[in-house]
Structure formats: C-alpha cells, structure tokens
Backbone bond lengths (Angstrom), bond angles and torsions (degrees), N, CA, C in turn:
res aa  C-N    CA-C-N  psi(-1)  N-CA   C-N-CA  omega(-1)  CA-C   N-CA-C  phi
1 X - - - 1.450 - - 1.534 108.82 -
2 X 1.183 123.21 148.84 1.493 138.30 -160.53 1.454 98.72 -86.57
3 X 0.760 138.36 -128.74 2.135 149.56 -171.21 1.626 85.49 170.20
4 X 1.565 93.80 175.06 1.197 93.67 -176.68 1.515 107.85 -109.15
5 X 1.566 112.69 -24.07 1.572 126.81 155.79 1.376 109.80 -39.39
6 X 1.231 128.93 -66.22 1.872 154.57 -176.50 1.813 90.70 -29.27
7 X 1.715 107.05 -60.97 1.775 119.89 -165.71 1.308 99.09 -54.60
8 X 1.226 102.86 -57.58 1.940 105.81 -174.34 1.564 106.51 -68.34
9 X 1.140 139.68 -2.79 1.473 124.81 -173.22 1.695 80.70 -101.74
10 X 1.314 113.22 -55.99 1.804 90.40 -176.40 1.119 115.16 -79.50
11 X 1.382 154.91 30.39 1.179 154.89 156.33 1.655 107.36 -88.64
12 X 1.324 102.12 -38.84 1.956 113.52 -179.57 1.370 94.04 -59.32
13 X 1.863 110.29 -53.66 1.634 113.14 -156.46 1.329 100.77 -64.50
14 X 1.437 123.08 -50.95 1.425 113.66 -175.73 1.150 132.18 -50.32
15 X 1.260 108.88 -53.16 1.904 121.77 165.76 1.849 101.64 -44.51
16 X 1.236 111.66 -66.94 1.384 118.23 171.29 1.845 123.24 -34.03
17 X 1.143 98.48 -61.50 2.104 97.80 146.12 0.617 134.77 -34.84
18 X 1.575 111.60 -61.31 1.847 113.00 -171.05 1.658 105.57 -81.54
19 X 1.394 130.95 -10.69 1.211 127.93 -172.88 1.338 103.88 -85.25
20 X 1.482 107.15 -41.50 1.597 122.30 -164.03 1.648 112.43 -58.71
21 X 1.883 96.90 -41.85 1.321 115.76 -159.30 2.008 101.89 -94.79
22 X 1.401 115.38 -12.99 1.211 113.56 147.19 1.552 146.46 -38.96
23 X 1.805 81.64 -64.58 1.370 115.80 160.96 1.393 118.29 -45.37
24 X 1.254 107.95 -87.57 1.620 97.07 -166.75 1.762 110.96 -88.30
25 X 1.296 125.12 13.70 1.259 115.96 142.58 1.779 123.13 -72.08
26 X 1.649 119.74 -23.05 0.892 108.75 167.75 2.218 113.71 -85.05
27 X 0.886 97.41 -19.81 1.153 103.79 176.18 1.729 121.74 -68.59
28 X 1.244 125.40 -25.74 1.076 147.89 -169.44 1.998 108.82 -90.29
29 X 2.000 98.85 -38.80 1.191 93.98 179.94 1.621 95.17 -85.23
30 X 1.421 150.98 -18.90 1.221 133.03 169.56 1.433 97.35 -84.41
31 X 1.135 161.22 90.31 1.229 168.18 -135.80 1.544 121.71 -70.16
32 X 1.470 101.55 71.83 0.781 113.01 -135.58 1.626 82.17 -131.75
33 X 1.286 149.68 6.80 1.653 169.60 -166.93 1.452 99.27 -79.73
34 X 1.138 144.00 -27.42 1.526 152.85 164.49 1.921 108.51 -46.03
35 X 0.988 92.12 -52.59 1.739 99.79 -168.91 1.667 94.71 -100.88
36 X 1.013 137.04 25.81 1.451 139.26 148.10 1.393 120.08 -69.44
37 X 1.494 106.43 151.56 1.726 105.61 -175.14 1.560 83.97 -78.49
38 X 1.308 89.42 -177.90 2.147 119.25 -173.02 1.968 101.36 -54.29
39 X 1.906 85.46 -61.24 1.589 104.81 177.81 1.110 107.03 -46.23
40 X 1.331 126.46 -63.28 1.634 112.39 -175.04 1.662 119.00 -57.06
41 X 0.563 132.40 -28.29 1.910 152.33 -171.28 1.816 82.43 -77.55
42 X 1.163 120.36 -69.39 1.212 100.04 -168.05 1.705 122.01 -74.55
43 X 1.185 116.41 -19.78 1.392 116.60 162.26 1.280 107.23 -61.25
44 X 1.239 135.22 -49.97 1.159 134.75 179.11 1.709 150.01 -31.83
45 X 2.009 72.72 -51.38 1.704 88.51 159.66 1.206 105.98 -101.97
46 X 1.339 141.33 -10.97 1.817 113.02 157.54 1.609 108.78 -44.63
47 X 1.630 123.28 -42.09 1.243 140.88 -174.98 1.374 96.30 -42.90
48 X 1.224 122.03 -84.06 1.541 130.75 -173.20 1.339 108.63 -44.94
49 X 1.511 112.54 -56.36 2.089 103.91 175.17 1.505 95.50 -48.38
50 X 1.100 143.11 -58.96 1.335 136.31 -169.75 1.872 114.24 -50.20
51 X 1.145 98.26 -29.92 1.509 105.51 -179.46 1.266 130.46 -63.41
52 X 1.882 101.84 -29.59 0.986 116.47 -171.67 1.682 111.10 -97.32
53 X 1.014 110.87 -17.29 1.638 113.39 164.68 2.067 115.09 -97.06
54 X 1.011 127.11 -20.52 1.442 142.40 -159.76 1.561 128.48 -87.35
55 X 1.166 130.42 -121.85 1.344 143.83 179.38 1.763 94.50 174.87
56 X 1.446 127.34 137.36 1.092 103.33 -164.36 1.268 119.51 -87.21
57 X 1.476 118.39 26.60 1.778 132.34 -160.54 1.909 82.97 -105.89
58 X 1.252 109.01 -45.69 1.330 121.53 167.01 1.676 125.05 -46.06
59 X 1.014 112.30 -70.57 1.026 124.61 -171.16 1.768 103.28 -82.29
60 X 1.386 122.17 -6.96 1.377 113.78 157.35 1.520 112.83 -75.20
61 X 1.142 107.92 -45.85 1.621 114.60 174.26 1.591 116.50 -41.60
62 X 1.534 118.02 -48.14 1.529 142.14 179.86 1.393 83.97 -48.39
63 X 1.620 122.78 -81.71 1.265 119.47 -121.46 1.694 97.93 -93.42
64 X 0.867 111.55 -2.74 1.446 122.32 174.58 2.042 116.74 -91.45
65 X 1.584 83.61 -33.81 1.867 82.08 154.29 1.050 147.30 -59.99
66 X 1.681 95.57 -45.36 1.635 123.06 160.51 1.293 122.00 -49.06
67 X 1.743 104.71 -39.36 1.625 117.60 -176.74 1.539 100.53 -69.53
68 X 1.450 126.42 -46.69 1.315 151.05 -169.05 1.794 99.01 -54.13
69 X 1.070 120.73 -52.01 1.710 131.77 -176.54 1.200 108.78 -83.09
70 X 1.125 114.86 -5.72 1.658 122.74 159.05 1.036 130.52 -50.52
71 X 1.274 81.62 -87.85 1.868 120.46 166.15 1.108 107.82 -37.09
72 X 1.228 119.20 -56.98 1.801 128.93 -166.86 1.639 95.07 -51.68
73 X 0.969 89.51 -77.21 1.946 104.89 172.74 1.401 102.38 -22.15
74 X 1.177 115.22 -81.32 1.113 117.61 -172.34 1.614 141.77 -59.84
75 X 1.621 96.54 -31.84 1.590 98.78 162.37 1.340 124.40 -95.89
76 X 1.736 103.58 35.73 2.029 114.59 179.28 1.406 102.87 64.18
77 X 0.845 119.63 75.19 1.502 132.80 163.00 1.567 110.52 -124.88
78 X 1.471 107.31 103.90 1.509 128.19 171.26 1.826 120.21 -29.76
79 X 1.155 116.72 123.36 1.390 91.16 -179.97 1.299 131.01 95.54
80 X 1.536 112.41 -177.25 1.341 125.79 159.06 1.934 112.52 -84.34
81 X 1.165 114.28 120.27 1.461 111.88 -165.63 1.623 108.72 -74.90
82 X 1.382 109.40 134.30 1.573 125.19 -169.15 1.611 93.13 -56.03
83 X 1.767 98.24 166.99 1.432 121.96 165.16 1.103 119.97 -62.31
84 X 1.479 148.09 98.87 1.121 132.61 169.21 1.768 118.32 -102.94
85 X 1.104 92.18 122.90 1.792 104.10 -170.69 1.587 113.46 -90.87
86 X 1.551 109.68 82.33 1.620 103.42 175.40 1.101 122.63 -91.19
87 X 0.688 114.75 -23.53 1.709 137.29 -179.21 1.850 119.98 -87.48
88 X 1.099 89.03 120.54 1.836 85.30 -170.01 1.594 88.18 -78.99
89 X 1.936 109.38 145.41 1.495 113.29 -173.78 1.670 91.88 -98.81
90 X 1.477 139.44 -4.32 1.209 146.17 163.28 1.320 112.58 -110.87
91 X 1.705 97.81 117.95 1.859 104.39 -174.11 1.534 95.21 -82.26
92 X 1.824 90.71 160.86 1.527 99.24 -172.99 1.240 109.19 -120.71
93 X 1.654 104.35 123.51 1.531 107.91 -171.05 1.521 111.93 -108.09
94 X 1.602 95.72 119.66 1.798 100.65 174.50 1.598 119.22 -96.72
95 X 0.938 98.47 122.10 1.945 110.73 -161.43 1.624 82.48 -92.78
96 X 1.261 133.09 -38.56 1.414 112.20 -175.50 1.607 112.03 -130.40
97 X 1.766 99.83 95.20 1.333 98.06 -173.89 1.703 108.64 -124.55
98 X 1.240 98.55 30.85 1.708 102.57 173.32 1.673 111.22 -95.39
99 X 0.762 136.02 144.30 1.603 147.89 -172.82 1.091 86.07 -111.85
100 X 1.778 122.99 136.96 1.765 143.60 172.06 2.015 93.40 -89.93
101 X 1.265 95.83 120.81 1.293 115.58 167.54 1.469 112.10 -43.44
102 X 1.376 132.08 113.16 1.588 111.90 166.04 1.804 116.57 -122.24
103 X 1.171 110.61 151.06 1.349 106.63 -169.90 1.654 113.75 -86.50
104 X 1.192 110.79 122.56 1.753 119.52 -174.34 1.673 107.41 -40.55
105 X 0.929 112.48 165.95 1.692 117.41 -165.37 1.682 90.51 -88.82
106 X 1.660 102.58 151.01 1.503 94.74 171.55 1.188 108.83 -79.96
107 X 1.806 99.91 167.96 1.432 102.51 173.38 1.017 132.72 -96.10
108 X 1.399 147.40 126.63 1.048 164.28 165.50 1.976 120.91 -5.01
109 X 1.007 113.92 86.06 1.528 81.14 -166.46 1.849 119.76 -83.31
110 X 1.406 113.01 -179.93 1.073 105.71 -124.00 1.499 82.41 -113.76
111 X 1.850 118.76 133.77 1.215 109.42 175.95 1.251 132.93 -59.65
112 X 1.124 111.33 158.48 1.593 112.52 -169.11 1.745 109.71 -104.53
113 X 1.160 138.52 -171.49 1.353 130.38 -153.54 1.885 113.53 -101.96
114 X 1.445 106.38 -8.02 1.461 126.92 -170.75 2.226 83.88 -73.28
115 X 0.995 121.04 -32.64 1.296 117.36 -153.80 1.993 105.87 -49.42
116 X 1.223 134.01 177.64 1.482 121.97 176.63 1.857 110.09 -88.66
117 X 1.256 94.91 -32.51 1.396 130.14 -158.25 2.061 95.71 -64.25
118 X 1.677 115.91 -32.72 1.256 99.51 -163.94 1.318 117.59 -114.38
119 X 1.760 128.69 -171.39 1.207 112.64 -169.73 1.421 116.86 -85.37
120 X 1.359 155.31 -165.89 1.258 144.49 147.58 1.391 113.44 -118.38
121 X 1.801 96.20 114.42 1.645 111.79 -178.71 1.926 114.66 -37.30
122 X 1.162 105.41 133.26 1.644 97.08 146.78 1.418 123.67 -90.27
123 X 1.545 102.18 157.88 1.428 117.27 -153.91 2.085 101.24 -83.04
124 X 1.047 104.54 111.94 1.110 102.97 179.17 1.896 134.18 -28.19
125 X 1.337 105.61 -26.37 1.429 114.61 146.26 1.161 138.74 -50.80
126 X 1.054 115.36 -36.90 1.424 132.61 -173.97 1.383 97.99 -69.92
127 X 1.990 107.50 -73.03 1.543 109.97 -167.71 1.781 114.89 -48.07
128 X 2.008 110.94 -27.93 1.604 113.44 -169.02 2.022 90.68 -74.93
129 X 1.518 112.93 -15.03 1.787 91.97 -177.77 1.156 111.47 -99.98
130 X 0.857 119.84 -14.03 1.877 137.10 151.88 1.575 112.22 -48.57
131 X 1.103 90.48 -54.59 2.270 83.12 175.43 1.290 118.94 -93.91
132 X 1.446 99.76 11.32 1.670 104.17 -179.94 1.757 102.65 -100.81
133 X 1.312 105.58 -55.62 1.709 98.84 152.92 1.389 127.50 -40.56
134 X 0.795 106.43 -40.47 1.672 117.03 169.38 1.762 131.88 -54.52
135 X 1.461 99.74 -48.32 1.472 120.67 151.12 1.415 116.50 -63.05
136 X 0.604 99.47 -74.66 1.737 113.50 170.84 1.753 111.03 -30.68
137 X 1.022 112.63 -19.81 1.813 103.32 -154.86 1.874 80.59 -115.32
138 X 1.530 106.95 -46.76 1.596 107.64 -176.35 1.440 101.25 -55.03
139 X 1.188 119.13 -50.80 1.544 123.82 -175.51 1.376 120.78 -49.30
140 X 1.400 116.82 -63.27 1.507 111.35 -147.46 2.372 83.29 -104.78
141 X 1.415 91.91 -26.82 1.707 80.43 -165.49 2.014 104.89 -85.21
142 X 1.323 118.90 -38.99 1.463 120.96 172.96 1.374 103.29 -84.47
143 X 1.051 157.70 -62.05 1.769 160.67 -122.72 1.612 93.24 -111.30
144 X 1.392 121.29 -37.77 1.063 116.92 -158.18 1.755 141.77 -104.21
C-alpha cells in the first residue's frame, strides 16, 4: 500500500523530471551542455544510448524515468516509487476547436430624468448656498 506522503513525493519527483529533462534537453540542443551540472550530463547520455535503440518519444519517457527514481530516492520516498501517469499515452484530437465570434448585447441606454419613477437633482447652487449659510450661522452665531 502507497502512504499518502509516498503519492506527493512522486508526484513532486515526476513534475521535477519532466521539467528538469526539458530544461537541459533544450539546453544541450542550443549547445549549451558545457555549463550543466555532472547529473544532467549524465542523464543525458543515458538519453542518447536510448536514442540509439528507441523512438525519441520513447526514449524521452526512459530517461525521464530514470530521472523520476532519482528524485524519489532522493526526496525520501519509501520504496520502489509508484506509477505516476502524467502524460496521456492517447493524444487528444479536437476537430472542433474554433469558437464563432459573437457580438456583446447592446447596451441599454440609460434613463434620463423626465421619467415619473425618478428623483429630481438639485441645482448645484443651491446645495454651494446651503453650506454657505451654514458657515455663516456656525461662524458669527456659535464661534462668535
């Protein structure tokens, strides 16, 4: 039986493989394998022995397993490390993946103030002689 700690250490390692083995496989085809750690150099050429017997969809799978039993190992993972299936082994083909353009709904326009239903603004004069009385009365009638 698995743990449930065990799932998450090979789920980290796996992701951790396929990222690792991204990496410096793309790094290697811009030639770029010089400034690689030791580990990568040696995954690398298991990669190539794999190349030479494989398909390279194959032999990515290989060398990324190897990377995968690593990791496990290495980040305390009990055991022989479980199967983890990230990769679908059947590609998925979408024959209809275009979305039909549609045009947003218009907008509504917006009533205007004649309606029965709304309030009627005051005139901004009014409210500035309204706080001027107001000053005025605090001032000279409370303060003063």
């Amino acid at each position: 039986m698995i743990r449930a700690p065990d799932k998450m250490i090979a789920r980290r390692a796996d992701i951790k493989a396929r990222a690792d083995f991204a990496t410096w496989k793309m790094m290697a085809k811009l030639n770029g394998a010089s400034s690689l750690p030791e580990e990568a150099l040696t995954f690398l050429a298991s990669y190539k022995a794999f190349r030479e017997t494989m398909a390279e969809r194959e032999a990515d799978e290989a060398t990324i397993a190897l990377m995968y039993q690593n990791y496990y190992a290495g980040m305390g993972g009990a055991g022989t490390p479980p199967d983890i299936k990230s990769v679908p082994t059947d590609r998925i083909i979408e024959t209809d993946n275009v979305t039909a353009f549609k045009r947003p709904a218009p907008k509504r326009p917006r009533p205007t103030n004649s309606g029965t239903g709304t309030k009627p603004r005051l005139p901004v004069a009014l409210i500035f002689i309204c706080l001027t009385v107001v000053y005025v009365g605090i001032r000279y009638f409370i303060l003063g």
